[in-house]
C-alpha positions as CSV (number, residue, x, y, z in Angstrom):
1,X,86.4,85.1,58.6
2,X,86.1,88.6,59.2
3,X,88.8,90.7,61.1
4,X,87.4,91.1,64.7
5,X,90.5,91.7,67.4
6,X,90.3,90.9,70.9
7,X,88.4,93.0,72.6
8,X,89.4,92.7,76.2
9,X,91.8,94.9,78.0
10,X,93.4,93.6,81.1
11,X,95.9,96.0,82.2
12,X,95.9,97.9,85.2
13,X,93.9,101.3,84.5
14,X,92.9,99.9,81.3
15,X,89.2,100.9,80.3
16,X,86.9,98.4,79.2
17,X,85.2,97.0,76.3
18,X,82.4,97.8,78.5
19,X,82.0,99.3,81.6
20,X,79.7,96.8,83.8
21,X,77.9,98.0,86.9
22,X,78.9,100.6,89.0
23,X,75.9,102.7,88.1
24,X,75.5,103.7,92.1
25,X,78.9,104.8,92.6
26,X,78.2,107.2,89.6
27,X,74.7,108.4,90.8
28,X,77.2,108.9,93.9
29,X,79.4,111.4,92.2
30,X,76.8,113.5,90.5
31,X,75.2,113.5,93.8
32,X,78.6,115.0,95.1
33,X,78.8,117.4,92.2
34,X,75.5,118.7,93.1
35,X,76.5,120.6,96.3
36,X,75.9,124.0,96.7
37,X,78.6,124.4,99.3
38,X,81.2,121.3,99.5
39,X,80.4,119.2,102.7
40,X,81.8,116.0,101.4
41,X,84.5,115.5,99.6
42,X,85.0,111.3,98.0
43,X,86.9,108.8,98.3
44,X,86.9,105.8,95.7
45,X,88.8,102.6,97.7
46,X,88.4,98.7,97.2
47,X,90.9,95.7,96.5
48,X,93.6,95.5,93.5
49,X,91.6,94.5,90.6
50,X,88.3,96.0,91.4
51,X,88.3,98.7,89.0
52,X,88.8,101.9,90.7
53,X,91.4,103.4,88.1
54,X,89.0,102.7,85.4
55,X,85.9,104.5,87.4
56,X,87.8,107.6,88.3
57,X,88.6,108.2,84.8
58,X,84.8,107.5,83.9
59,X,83.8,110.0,86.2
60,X,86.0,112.8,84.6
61,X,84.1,113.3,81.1
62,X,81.0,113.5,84.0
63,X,82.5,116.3,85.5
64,X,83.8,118.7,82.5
65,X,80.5,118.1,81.7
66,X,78.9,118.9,84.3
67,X,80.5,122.3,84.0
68,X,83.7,121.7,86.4
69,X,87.6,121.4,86.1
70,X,89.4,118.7,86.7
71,X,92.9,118.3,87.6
72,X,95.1,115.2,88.9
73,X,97.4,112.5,88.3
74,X,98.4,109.1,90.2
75,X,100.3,110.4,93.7
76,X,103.8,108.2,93.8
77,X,105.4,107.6,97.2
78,X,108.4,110.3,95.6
79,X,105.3,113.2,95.4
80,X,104.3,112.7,99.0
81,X,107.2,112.5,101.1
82,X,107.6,116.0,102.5
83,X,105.0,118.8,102.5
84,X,106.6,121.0,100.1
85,X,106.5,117.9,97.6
86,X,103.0,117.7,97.8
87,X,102.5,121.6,97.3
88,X,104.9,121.3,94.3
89,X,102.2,118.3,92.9
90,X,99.4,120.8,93.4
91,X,101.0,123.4,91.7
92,X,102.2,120.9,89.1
93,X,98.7,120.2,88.2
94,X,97.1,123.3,88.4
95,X,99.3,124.8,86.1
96,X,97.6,123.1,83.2
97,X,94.6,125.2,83.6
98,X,96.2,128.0,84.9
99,X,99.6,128.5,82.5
100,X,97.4,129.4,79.6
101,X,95.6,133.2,81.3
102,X,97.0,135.9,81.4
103,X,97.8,138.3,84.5
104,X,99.1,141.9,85.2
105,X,102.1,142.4,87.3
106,X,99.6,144.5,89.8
107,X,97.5,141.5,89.6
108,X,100.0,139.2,91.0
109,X,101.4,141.2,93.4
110,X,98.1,141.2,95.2
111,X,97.4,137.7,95.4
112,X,100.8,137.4,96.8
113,X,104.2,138.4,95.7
114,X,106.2,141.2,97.7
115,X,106.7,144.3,96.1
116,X,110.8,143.3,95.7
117,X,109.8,140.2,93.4
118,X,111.1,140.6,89.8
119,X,107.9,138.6,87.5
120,X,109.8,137.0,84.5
121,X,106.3,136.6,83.0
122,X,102.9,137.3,83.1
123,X,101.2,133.9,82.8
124,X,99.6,132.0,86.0
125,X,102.4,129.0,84.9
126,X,104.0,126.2,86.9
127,X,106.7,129.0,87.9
128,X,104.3,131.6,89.1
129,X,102.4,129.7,91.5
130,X,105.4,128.3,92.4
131,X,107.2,131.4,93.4
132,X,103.7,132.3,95.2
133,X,104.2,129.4,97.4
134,X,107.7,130.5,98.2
135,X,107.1,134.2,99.1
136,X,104.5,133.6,101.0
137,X,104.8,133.6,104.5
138,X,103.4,131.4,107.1
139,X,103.5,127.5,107.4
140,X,103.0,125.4,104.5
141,X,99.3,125.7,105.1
142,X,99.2,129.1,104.8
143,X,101.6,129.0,101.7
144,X,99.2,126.3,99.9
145,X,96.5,128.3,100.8
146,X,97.5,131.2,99.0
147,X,98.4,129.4,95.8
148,X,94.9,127.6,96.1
149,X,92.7,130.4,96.4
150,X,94.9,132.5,93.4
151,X,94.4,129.8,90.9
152,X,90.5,129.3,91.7
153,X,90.2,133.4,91.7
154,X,91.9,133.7,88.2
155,X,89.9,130.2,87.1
156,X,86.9,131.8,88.2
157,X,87.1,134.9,86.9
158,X,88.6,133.5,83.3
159,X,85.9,130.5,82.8
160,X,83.2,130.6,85.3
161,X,83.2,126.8,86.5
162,X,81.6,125.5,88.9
163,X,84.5,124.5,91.0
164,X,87.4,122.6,90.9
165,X,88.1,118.5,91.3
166,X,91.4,117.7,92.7
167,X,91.5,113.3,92.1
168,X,94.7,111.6,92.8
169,X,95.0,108.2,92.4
170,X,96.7,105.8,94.4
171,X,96.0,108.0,97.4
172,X,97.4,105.2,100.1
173,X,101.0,106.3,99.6
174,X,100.1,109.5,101.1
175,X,101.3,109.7,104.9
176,X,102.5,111.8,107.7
177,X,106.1,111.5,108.5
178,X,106.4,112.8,112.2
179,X,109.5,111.2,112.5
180,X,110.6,113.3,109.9
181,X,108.1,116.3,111.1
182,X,106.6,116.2,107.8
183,X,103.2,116.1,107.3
184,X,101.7,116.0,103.8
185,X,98.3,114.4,104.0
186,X,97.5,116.9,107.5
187,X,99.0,119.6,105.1
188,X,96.3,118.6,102.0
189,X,93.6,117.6,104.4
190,X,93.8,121.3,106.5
191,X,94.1,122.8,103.3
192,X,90.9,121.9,101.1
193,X,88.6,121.7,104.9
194,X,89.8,125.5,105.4
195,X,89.0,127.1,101.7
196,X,85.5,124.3,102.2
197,X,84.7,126.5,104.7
198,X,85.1,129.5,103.8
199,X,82.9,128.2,100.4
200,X,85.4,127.5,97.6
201,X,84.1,125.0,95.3
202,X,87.7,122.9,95.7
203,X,87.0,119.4,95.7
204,X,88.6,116.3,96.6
205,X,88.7,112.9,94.7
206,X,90.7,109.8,96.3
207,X,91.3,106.6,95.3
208,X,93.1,104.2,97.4
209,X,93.7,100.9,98.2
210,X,91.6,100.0,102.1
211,X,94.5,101.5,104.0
212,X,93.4,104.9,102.8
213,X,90.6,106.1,104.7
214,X,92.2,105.1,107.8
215,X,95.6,106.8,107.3
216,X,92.7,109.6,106.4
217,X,91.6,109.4,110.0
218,X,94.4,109.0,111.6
219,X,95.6,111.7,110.4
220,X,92.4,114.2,110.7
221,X,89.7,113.0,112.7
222,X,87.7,115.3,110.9
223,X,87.6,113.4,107.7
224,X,84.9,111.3,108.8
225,X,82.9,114.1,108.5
226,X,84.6,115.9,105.2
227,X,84.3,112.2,103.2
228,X,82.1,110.0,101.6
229,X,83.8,106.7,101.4
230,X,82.4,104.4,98.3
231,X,83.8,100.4,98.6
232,X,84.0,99.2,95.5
233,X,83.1,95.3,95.4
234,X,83.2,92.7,93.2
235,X,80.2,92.4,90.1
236,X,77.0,91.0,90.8
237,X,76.7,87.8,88.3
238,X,74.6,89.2,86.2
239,X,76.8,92.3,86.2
240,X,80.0,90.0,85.3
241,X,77.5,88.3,82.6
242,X,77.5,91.1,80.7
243,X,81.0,92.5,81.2
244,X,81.6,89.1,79.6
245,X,78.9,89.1,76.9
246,X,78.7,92.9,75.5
247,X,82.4,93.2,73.9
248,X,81.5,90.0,71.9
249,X,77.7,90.4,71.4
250,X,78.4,91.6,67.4
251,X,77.8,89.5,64.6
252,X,81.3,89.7,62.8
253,X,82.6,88.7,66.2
254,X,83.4,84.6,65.5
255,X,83.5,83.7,69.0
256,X,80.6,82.5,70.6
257,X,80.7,81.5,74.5
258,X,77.7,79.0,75.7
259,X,76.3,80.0,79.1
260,X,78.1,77.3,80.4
261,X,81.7,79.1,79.4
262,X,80.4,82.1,80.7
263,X,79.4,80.6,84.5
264,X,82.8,79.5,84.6
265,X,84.4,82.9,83.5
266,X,82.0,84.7,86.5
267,X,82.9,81.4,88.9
268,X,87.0,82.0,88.5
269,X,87.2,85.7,88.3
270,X,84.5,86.1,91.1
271,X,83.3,88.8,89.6
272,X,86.5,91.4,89.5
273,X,86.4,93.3,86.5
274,X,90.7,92.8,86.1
275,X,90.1,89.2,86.5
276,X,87.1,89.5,84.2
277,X,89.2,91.6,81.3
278,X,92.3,88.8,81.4
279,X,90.1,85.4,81.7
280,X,88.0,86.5,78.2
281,X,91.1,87.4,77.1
282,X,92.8,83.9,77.1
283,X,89.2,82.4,76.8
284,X,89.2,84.3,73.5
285,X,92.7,83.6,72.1
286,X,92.0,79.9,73.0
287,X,88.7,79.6,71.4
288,X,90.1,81.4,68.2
289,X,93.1,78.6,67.7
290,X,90.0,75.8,68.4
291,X,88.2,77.6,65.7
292,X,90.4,77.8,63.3
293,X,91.8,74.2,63.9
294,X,87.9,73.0,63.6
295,X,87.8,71.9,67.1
296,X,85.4,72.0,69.7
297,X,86.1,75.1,72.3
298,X,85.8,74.9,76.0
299,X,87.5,77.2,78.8
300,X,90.9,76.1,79.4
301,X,90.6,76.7,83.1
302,X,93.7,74.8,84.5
303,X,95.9,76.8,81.5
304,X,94.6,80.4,82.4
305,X,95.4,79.8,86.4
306,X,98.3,78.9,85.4
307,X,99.2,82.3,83.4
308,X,97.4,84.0,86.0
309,X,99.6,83.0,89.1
310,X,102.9,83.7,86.9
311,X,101.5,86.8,85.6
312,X,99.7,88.2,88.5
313,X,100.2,87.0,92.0
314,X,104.0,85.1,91.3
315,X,105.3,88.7,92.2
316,X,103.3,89.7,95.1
317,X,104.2,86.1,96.8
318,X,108.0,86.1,96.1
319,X,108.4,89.4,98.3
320,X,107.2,87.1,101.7
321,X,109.6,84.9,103.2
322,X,108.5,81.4,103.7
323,X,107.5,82.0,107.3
324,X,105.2,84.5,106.1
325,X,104.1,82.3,103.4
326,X,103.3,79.6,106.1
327,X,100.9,82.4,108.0
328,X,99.3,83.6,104.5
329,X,98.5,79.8,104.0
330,X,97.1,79.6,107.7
331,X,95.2,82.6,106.9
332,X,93.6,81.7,103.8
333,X,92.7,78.2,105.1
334,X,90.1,80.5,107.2
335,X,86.6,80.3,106.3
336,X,86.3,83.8,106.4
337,X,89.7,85.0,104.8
338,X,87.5,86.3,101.9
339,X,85.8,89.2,104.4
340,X,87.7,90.1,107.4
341,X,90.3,87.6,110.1
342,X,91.4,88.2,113.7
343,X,95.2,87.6,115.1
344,X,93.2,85.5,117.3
345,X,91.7,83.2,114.6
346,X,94.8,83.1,112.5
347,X,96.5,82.2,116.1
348,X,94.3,79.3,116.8
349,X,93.9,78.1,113.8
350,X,97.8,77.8,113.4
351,X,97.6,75.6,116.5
352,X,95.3,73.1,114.7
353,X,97.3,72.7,111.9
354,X,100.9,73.6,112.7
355,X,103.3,71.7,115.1
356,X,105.4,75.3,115.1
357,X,102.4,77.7,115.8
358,X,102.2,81.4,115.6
359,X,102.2,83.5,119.1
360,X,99.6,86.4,118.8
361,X,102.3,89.1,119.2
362,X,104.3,87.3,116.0
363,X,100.9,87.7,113.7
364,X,100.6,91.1,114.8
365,X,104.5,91.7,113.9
366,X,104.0,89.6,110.3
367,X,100.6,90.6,109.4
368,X,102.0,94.5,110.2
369,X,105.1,93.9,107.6
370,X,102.8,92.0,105.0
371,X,100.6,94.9,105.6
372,X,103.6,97.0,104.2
373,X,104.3,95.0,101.1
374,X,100.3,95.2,100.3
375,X,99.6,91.4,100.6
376,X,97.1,92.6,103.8
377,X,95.3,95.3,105.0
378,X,94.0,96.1,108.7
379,X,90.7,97.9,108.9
380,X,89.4,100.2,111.1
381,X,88.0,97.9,113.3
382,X,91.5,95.9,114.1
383,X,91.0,93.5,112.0
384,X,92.6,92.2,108.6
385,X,92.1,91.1,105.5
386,X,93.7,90.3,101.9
387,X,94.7,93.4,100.2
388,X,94.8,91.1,96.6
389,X,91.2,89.5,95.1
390,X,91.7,85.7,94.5
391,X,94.7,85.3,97.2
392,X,92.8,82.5,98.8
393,X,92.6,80.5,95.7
394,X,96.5,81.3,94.4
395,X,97.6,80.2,98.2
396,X,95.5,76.9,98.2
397,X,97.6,76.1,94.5
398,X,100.6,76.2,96.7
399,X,99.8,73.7,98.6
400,X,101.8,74.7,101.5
401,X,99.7,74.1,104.7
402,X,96.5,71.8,104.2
């Protein structure tokens, strides 16, 4: 039998055998790259699972391409906790196009440096725009500013792009602290609609989980304006059909799947590429050991929810207490826990089923701290759903509240 390894991939970020759907979204970006003058700026957001990772990196090849530069990296909770930490990621990242040219003492001094600073090099390096941020004076904004528009003068000048992308990746930890009176996502968000404005090609990229365009709001009502929002959702069937067949399609590949196996790959992953990538998977494994034992291969459906709750949501559902597990089970015995709940239906509800029901301003207390630990998300609109594909289903297993 020839040598044909799994083909499916499902860890998080991972890219595909083959990348299914998701042809608008990427008519939506070269749209975006397309602007003369940047008006809108993206953001990429959808549930755990859906694939957003694996699209932003798609759409970088697009954009080198396409004749721009690209810089970025996931932004942790540690890189966004002050304002100056978020100026040191930019200069972090920009450094790796910028390290590499060359500038003049004269040069640098203009775009920044007083006369009394001694350069130690003449390289537009981590260092350098770092020290331009410091001597600079002004607010943060003002000091961001200035390293911004140096790097996209000496980029400019060096390589002619067309601009520059800025995408960070798990955007939602960004936040303003005014507790602390630190403000990094103001600071990022004043910074690229100012150089915008004054027609610097500097564009930003977001991905996030549903909390991030809100916390975008929030924080600037102007974002509204200065974002296209793209929700990613699950695969269409016959999206998810090929996701499933294409990786496997080739004649030295010795598994087969009948349409049958393949409804009930599409019918338990509902169409989420993640869930997609680690049901073939075990679908894969387990029709190779049939194979090679001479048996006759089905999917082992009851075996790979099992692997899937240890491996996937057994994490997630040990951080609630089991009070909050009692509400996430009231919740997802709501027909519409799949789109979008109330407090007032996860109230009543409770009432019908519970003999210890939930008081509105309790949901509103658990479903903000379940909010926190990413089991939930509240939309724009006041209203809630599951920040994690499947939840419903996982809950249900539990058997907690029927």
């Amino acid at each position: 039998m020839p040598d044909f390894k799994n083909p499916f991939r499902p860890g998080a970020g991972h890219t595909p055998p083959y990348l299914a759907g998701r042809q608008y979204e990427c008519k939506e970006f070269l749209r975006l790259l397309s602007q003369e003058r940047i008006l809108e700026n993206l953001v990429l957001t959808g549930l755990r699972g859906v694939g957003k990772t694996v699209l932003l990196e798609t759409f970088k090849p697009q954009a080198i391409n396409d004749g721009w530069l690209w810089v970025g990296t996931d932004l942790s909770e540690s890189a966004t906790v002050s304002e100056d930490k978020i100026a040191v990621r930019l200069c972090t990242d920009l450094s790796i196009l910028t390290s590499g040219i060359v500038v003049s003492t004269s040069v640098v001094q203009k775009m920044g440096f007083s006369s009394d600073v001694e350069l130690t090099e003449h390289t537009l390096g981590y260092q350098t725009l770092l020290d331009i941020y410091n001597s600079t004076p002004g607010l943060a904004l003002d000091k961001l500013k200035k390293v911004l528009e140096t790097a996209w003068r000496v980029l400019s000048s060096a390589n002619h792009p067309k601009g520059i992308i800025f995408a960070y990746d798990e955007a939602q930890n960004l936040s303003d602290q005014a507790q602390k009176e630190e403000y990094p996502l103001a600071l990022l968000l004043d910074a690229f609609q100012s150089l915008q404005r004054q027609g610097m090609p500097l564009m930003l990229v977001l991905t996030g989980l549903p909390t991030l365009f809100p916390k975008l709001v929030e924080s600037r009502t102007f974002s509204e304006r200065m974002f296209r929002v793209v929700f990613l959702k699950s695969l269409k069937p016959n999206e998810s059909g090929e996701a499933i067949h294409k990786p496997i399609e080739y004649d030295s590949c010795p598994v087969k799947l009948s349409e049958d196996s393949v409804q009930t790959i599409i019918e338990m992953s509902a169409g989420y590429p993640y869930f997609i990538q680690f049901i073939c998977r075990e679908v894969y494994d387990a029709f190779m050991q049939k194979i090679d034992r001479g048996e006759r291969a089905s999917v082992p459906t009851k075996e790979i929810e099992q692997k899937l709750d240890t491996d996937f949501f057994a994490g997630r559902w040990a951080q609630a207490t089991d009070r909050q597990r009692e509400l996430l089970s009231i919740i997802a015995l709501l027909e519409n826990c799949n789109n979008e709940f109330s407090v007032q239906e996860v109230v009543e509800r409770s009432k019908a089923v519970l003999e210890k029901s939930f008081s509105s301003s309790h949901v509103h207390q658990m479903l903000g701290t379940l909010s926190t630990q990413g089991l939930v998300f509240k939309n724009r609109h006041g209203k809630y759903s599951f920040a994690v594909p499947l939840m419903e289903k996982f809950i249900a297993r539990q058997g907690l509240v029927t």
